[in-house]
Backbone bond lengths (Angstrom), bond angles and torsions (degrees), N, CA, C in turn:
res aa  C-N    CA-C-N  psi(-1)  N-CA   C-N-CA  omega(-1)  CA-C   N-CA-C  phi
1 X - - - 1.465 - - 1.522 110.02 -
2 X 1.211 121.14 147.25 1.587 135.03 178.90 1.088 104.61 -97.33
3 X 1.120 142.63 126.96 1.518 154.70 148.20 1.595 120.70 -97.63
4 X 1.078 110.62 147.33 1.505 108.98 -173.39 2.212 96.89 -140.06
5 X 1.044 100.87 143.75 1.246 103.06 165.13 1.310 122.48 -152.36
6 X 1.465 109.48 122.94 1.773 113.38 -155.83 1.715 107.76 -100.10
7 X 1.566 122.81 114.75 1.219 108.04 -162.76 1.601 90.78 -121.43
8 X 1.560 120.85 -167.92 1.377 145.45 -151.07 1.450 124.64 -132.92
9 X 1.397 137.22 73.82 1.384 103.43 -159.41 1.656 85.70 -89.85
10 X 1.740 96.25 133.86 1.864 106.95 174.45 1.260 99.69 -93.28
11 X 1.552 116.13 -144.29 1.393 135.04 177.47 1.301 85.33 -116.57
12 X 1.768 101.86 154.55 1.455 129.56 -179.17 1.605 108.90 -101.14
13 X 1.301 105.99 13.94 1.817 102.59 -164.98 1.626 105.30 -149.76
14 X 1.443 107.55 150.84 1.446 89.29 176.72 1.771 108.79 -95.76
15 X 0.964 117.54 -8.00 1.612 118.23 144.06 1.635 122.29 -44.92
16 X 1.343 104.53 92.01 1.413 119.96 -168.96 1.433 106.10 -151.86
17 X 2.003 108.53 122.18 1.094 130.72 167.82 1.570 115.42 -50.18
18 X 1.200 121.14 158.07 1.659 136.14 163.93 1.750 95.61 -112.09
19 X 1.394 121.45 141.81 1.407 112.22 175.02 2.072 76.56 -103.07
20 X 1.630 102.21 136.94 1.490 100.35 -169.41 1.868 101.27 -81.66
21 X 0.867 119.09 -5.66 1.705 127.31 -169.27 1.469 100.26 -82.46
22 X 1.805 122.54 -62.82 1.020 130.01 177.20 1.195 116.93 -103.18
23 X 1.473 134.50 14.65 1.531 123.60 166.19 1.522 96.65 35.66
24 X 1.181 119.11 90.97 1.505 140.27 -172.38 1.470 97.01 174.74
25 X 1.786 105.94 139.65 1.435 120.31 167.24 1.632 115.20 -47.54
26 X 1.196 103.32 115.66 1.914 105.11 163.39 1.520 92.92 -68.81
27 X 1.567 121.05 122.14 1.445 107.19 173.26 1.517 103.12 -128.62
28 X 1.645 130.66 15.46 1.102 132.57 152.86 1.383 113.75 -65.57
29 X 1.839 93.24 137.74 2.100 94.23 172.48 1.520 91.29 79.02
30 X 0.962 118.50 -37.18 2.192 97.88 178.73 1.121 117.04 -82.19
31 X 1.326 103.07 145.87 1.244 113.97 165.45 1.679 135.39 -50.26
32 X 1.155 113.69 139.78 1.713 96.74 -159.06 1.664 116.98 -130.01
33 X 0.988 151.54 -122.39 1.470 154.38 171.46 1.888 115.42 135.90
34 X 1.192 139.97 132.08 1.166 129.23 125.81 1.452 115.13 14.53
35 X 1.410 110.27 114.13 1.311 117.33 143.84 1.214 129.52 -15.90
36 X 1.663 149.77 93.14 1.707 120.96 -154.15 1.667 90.14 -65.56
37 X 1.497 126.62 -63.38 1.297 105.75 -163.78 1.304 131.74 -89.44
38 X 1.327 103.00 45.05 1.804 127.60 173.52 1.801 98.94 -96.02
39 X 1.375 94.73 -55.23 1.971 102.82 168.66 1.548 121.24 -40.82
40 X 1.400 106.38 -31.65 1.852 105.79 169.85 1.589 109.29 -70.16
41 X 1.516 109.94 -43.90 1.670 106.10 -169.17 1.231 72.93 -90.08
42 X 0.964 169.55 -136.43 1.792 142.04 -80.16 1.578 109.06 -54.01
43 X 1.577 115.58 -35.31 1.747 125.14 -177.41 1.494 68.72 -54.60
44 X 1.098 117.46 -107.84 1.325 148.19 -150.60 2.002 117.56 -4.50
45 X 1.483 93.66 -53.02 1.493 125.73 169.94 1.338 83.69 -49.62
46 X 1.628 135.74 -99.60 0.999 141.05 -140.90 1.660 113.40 -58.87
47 X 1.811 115.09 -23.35 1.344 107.08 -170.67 1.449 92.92 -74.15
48 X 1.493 117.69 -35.01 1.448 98.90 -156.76 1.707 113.19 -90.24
49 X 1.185 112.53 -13.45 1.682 132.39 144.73 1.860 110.80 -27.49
50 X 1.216 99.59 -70.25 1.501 115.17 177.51 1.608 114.05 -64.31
51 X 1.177 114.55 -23.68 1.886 130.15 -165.30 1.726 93.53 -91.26
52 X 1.530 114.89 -44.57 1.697 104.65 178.85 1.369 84.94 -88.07
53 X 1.093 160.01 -34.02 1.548 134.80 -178.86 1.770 115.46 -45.73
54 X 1.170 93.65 -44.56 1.023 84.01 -175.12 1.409 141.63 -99.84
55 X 1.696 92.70 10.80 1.126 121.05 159.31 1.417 111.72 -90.77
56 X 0.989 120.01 7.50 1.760 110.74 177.61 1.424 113.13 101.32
57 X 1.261 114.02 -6.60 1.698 105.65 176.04 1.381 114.09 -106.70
58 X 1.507 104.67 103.22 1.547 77.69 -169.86 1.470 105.85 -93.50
59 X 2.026 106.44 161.50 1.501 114.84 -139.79 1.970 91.02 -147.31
60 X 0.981 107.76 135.19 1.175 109.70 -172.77 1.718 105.49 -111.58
61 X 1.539 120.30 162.32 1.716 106.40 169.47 2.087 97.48 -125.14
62 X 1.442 93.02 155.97 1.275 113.47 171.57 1.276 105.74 -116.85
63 X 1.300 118.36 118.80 1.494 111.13 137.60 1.496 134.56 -84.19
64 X 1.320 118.14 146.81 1.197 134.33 -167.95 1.509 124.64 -118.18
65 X 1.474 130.77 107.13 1.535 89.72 -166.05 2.306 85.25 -136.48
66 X 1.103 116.18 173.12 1.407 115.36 179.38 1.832 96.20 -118.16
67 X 1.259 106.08 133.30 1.390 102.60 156.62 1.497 111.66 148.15
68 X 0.856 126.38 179.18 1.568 127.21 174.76 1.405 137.61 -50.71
69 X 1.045 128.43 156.68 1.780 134.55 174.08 1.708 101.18 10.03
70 X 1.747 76.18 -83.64 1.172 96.78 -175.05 1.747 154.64 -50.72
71 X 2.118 93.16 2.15 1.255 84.64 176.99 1.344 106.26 -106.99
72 X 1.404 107.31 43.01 1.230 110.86 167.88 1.371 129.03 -70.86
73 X 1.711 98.13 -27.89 1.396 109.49 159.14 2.065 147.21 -44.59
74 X 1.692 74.68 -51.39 1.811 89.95 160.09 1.731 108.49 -67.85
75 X 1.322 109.14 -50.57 1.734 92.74 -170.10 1.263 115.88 -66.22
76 X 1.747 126.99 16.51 1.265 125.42 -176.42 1.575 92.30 -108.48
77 X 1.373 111.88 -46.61 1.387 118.08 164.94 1.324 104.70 -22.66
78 X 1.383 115.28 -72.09 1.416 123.45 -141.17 1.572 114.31 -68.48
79 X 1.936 97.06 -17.96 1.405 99.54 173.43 1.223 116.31 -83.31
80 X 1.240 129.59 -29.15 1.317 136.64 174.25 1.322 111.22 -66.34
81 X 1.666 124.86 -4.93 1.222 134.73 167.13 1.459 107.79 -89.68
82 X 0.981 152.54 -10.96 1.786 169.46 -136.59 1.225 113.65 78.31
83 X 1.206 131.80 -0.25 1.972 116.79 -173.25 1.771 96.79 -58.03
84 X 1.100 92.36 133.04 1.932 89.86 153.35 1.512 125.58 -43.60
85 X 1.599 102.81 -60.91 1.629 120.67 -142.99 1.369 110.88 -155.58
86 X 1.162 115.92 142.08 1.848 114.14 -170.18 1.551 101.97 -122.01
87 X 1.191 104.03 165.38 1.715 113.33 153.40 1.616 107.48 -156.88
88 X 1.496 98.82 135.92 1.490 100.60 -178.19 1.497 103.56 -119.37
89 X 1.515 107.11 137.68 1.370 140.46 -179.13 1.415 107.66 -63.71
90 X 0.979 139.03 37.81 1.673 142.55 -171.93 1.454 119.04 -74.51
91 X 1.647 129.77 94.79 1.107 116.38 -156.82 1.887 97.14 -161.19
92 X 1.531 110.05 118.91 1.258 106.43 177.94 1.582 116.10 -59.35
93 X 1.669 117.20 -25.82 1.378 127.83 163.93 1.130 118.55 -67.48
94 X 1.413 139.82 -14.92 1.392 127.97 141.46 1.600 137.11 -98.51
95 X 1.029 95.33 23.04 1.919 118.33 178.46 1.335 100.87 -72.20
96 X 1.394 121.09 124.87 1.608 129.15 152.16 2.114 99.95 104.49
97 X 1.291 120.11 0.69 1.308 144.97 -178.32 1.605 96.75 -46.96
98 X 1.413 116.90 132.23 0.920 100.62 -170.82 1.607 108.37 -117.71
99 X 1.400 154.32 -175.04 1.597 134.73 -174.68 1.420 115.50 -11.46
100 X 1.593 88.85 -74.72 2.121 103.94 -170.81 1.408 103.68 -48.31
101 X 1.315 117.63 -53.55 1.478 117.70 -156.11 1.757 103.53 -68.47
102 X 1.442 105.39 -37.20 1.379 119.44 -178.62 1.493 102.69 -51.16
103 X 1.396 112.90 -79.46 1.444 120.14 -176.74 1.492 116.98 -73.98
104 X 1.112 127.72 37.57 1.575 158.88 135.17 1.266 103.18 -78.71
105 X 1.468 122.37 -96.41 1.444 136.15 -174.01 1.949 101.15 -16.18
106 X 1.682 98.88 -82.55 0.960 88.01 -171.14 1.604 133.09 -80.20
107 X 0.728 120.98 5.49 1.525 134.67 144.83 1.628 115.92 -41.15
108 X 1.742 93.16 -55.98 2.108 81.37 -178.67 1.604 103.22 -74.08
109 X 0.748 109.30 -10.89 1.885 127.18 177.56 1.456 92.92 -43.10
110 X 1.536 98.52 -77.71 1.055 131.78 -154.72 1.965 114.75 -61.48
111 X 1.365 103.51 -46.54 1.410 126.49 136.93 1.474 114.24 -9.03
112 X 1.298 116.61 -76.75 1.331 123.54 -155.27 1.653 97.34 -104.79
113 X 1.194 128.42 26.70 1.335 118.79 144.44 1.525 115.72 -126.67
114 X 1.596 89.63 11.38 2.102 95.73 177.41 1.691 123.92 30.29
115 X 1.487 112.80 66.52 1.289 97.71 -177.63 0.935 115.29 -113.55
116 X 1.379 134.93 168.90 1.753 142.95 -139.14 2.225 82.16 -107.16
117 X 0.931 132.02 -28.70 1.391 97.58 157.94 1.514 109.55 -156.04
118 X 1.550 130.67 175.99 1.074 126.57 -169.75 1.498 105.04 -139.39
119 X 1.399 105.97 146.79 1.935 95.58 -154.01 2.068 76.08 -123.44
120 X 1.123 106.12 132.39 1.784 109.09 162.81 1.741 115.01 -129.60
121 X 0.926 140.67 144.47 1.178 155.73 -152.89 2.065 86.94 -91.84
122 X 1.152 126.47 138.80 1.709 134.26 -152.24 1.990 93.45 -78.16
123 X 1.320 120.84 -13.40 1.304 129.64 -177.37 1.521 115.90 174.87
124 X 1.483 104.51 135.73 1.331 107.52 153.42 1.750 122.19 -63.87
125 X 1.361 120.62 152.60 1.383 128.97 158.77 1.470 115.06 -77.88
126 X 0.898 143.93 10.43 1.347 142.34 141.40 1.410 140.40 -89.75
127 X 1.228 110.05 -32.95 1.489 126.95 179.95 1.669 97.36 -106.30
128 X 1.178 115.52 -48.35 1.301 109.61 173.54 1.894 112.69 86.12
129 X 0.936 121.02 -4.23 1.633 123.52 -152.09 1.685 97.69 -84.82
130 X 1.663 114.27 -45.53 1.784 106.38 -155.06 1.613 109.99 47.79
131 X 1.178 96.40 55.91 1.556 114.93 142.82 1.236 134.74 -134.39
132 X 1.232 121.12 23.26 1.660 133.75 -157.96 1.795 93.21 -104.77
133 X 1.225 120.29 -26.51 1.237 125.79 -169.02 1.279 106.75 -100.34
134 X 1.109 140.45 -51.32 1.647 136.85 156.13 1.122 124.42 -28.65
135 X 1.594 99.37 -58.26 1.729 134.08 167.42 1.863 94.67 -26.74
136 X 1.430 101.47 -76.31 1.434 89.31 -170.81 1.606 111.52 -79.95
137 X 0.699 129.30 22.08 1.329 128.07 177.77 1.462 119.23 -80.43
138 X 1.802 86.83 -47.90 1.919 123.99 167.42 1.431 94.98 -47.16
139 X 1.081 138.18 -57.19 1.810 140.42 -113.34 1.823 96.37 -116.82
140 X 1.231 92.93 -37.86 1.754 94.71 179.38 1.782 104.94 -99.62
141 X 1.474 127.67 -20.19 1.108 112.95 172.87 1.328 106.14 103.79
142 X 1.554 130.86 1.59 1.437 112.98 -149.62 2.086 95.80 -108.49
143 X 0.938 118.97 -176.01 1.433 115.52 -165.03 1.652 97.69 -82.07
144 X 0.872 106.65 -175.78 1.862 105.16 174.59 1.146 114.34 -174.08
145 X 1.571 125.68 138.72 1.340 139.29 -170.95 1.664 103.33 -123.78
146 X 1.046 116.43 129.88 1.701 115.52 -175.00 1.645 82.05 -117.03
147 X 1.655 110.61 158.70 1.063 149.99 -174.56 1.598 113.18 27.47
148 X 1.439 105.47 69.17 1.253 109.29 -169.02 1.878 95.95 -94.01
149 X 1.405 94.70 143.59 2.116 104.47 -177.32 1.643 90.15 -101.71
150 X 1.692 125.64 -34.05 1.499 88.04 -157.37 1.422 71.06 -162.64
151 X 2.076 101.28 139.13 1.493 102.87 157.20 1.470 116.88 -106.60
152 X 1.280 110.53 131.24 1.458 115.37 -145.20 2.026 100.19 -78.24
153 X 1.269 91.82 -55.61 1.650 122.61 -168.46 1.675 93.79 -118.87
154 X 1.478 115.63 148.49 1.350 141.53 170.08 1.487 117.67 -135.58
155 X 0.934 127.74 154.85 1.548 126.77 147.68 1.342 109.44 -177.08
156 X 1.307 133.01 171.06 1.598 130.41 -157.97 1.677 103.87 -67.20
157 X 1.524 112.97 -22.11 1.577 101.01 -170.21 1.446 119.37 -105.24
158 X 1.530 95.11 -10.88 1.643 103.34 175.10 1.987 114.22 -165.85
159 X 1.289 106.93 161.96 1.742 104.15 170.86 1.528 92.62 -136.46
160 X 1.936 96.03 164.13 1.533 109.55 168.03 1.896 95.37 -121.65
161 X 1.120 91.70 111.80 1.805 111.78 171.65 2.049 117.34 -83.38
162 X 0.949 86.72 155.14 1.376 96.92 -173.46 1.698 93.89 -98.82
163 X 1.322 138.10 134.03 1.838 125.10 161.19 1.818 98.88 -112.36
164 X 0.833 86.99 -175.49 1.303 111.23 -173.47 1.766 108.66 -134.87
165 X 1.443 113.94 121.77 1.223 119.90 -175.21 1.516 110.21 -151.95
166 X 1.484 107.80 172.02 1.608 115.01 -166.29 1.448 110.94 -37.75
167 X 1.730 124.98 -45.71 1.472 139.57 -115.64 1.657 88.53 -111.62
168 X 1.928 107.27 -34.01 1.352 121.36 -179.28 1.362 102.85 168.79
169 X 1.648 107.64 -106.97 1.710 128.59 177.82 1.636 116.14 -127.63
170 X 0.930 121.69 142.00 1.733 133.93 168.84 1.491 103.30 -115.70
171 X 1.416 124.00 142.33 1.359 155.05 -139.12 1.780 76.38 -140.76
172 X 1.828 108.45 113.91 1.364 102.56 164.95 1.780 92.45 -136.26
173 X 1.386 113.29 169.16 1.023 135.89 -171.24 1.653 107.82 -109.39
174 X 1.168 136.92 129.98 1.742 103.43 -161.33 2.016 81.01 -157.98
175 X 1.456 114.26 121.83 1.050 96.96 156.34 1.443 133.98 -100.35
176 X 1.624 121.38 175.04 1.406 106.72 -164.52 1.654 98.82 -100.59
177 X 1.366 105.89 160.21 1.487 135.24 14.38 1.384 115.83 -84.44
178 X 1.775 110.56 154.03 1.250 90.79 -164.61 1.865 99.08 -154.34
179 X 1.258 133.17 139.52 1.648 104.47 179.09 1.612 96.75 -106.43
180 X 1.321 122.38 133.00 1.566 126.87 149.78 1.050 116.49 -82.76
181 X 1.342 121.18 158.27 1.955 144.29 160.09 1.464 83.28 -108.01
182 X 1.317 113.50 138.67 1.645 122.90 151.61 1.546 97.01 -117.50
183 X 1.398 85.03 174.29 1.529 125.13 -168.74 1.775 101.51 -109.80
184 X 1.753 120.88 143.67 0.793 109.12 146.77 1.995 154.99 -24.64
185 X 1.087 108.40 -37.35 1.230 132.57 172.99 1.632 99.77 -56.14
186 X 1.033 119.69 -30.53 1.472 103.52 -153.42 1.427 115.24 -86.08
187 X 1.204 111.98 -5.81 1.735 114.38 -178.04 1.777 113.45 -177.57
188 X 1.229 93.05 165.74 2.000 82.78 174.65 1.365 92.07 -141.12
189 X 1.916 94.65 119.95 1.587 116.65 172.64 1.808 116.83 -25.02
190 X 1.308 94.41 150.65 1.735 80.63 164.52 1.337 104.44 -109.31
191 X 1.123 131.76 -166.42 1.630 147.74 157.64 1.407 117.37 -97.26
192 X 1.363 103.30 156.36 1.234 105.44 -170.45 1.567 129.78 -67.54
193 X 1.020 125.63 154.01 1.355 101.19 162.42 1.318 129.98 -130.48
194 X 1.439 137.14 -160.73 1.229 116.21 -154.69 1.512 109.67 -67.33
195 X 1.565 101.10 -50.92 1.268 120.53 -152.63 1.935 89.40 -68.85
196 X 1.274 128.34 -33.81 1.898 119.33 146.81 0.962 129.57 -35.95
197 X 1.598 111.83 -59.44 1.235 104.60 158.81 1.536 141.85 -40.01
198 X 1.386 114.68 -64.18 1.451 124.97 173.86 1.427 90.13 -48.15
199 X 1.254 141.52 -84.13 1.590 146.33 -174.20 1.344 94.30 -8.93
200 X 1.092 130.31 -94.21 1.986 158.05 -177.86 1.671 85.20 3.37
201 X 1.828 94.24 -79.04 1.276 108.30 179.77 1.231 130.57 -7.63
202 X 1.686 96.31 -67.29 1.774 83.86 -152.90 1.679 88.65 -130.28
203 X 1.594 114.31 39.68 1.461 117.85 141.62 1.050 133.27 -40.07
204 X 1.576 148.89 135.47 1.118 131.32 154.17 2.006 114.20 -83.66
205 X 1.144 109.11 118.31 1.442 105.49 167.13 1.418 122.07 -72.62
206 X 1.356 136.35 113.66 1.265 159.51 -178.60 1.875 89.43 -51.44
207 X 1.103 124.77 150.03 1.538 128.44 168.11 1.597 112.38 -143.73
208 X 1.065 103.62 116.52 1.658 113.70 -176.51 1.730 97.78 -98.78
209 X 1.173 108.45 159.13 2.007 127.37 145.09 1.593 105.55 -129.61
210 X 1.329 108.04 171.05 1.298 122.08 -154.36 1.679 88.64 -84.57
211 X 1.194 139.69 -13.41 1.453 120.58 158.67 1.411 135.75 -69.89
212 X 2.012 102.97 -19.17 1.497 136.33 153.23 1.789 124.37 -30.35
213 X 1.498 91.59 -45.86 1.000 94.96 -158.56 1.958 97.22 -126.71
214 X 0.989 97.44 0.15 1.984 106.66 164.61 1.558 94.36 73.25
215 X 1.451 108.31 61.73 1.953 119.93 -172.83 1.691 67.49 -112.58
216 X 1.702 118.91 129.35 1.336 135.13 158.58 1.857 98.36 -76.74
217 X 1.566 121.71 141.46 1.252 107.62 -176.59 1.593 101.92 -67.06
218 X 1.065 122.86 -57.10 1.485 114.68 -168.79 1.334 133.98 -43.71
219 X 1.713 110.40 1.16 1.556 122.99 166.78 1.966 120.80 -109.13
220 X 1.503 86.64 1.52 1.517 97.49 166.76 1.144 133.06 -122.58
221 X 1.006 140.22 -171.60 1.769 137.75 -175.10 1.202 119.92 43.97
222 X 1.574 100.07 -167.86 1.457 97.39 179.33 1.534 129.11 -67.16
223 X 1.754 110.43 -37.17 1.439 94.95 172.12 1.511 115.17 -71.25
224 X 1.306 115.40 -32.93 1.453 109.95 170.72 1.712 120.38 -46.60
225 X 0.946 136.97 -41.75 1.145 148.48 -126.63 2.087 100.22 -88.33
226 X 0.749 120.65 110.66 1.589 124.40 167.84 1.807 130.84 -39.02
227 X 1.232 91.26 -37.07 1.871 120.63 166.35 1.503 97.44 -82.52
228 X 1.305 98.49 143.36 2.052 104.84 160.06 1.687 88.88 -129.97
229 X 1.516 111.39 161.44 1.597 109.33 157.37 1.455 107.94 -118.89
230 X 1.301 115.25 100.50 1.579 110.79 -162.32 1.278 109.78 -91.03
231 X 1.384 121.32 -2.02 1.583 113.20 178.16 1.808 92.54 -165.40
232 X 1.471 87.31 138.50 1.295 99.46 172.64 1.814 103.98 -138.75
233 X 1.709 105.69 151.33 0.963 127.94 -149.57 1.262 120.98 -129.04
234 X 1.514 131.81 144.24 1.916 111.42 163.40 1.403 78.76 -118.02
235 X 1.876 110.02 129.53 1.106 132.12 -164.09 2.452 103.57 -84.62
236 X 0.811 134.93 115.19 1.829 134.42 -164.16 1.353 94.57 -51.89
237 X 1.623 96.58 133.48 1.400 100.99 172.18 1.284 134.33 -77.74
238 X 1.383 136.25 135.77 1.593 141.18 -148.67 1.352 80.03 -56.50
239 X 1.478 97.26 155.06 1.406 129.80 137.81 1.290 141.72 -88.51
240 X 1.566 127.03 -172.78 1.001 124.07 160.32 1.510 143.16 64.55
241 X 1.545 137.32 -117.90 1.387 110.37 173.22 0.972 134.16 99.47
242 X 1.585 131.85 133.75 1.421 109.70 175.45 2.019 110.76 -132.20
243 X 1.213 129.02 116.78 1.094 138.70 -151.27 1.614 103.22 -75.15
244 X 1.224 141.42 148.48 1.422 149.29 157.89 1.213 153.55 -110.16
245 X 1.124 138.05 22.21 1.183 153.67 172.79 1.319 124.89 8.73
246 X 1.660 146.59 114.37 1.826 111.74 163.94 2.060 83.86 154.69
247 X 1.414 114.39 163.90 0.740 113.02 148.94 1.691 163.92 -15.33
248 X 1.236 160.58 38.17 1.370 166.99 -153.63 1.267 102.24 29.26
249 X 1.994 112.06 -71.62 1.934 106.15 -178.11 1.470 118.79 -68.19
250 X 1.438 131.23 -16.12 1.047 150.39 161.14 1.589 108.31 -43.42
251 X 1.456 106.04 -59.71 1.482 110.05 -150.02 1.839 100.22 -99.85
252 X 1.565 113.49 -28.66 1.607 113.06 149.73 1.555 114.11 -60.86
253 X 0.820 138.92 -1.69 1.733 129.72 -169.37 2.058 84.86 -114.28
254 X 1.200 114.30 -44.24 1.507 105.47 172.91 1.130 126.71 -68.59
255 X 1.515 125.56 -19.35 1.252 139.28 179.31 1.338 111.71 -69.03
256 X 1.352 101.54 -65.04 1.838 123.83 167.33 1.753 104.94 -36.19
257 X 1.650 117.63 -60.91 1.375 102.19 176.57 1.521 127.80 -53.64
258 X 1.316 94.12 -32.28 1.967 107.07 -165.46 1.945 86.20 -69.38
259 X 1.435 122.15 -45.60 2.188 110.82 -165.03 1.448 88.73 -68.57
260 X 1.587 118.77 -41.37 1.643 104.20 -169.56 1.174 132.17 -56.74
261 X 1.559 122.04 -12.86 1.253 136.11 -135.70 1.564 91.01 -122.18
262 X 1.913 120.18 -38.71 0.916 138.58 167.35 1.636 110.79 -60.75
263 X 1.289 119.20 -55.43 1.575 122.38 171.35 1.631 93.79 136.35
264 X 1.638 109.96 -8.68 1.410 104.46 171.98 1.409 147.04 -32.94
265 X 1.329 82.12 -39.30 1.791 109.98 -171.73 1.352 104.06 -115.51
């Protein structure tokens, strides 16, 4: 089985540049890390990597990640996490890409290593949206389950996933190929270990551009991109307020006056 898992390296700090021209992250010189919930679908990739191994299929993982030089760093990470093998999307023609264009890009990525499933972390911490994983889901055609906690059953032609939703969980049946978003719930990363480590090392990272992978420029980057962010802002911090002091039934019986008074209650 082929596995693919598409991760994020963000910033590690909330000290973060605006480039003022392109209202886009300056993410040179910062500090950086893994996606945190890219680290569940990479666990995830690798448990179930190891689960058809040892069922007899053997199944390899890719990581995948889009972005500069520098996230060459996470996809070494990620081997020292179990991925096999990386390739990074490095391409001034896809710089400044915004959701669509993003989950385009890696989609034809994703395309041209055809794998039987694709594991994405439910959102980045920067963009925040959880649409990058649908996104490609749309773009390659393949079925897709967002916020999956647990895959119950596997096998090369189909799985039954556990999701996670408002009400609780839904029990779906989903055959592959297929991309998931998980949810925290579903596993806890491991650490690396040595013999990852040494791996990391002396990986070769695969390097694509958007002619690599047959990305037309006008569906990537920033001029490509359907979204613009034309102004960005630090929004004034609230004011005002009123402070309370006193006991629990005290301070519920004051609360109650303050919504009544409002029309709350």
């Amino acid at each position: 089985m082929k596995i693919c898992c598409c991760i994020k390296q963000v910033p590690g700090t909330t000290e973060v540049k605006i480039n003022p021209e392109t209202n886009t992250l300056v993410r040179e010189g910062v500090e950086t890390q893994i996606n945190p919930f890219d680290l569940y679908a990479l666990e995830e990739a690798v448990r179930v990597k190891e689960r058809m191994t040892a069922a007899g299929e053997a199944s390899t993982v890719t990581v995948i990640s889009m972005g500069p030089p520098q996230a060459e760093d996470a996809l070494r990470e990620a081997i020292s996490l179990g991925a096999d093998d990386a390739v990074l999307l490095c391409d001034r023609a896809v710089a400044g890409s915004d959701t669509w264009c993003t989950s385009f890009a890696l989609a034809m990525a994703v395309k041209k290593l055809a794998p039987d499933m694709v594991f994405c972390g439910m959102q980045a911490i920067d963009g925040d949206t959880g649409q990058v994983g649908p996104g490609i889901a749309v773009h390659v055609n393949y079925a897709q389950v967002a916020y999956v906690a647990e895959i119950a059953e596997i096998d090369t032609k189909k799985m039954t996933v556990k999701r996670l939703i408002e009400e609780g969980y839904e029990v779906c049946e989903v055959n592959l190929p297929a991309v998931l978003t998980v949810v925290k719930e579903i596993n806890e990363p491991r650490t690396p270990s040595l013999r990852g480590k040494m791996a990391a090392k002396k990986a070769e990272i695969t390097k694509w551009g958007a002619a690599d992978i047959g990305a037309p420029d006008n569906k990537v980057g920033l001029l490509g991109s359907p979204t613009q962010v034309v102004k960005i802002m630090t929004p004034p911090c609230r004011g005002g307020g009123d402070t309370y002091e006193g006991e629990s039934p005290e301070l519920a019986e004051k609360l109650y006056d303050v919504l009544k008074c409002m029309e709350v209650v």
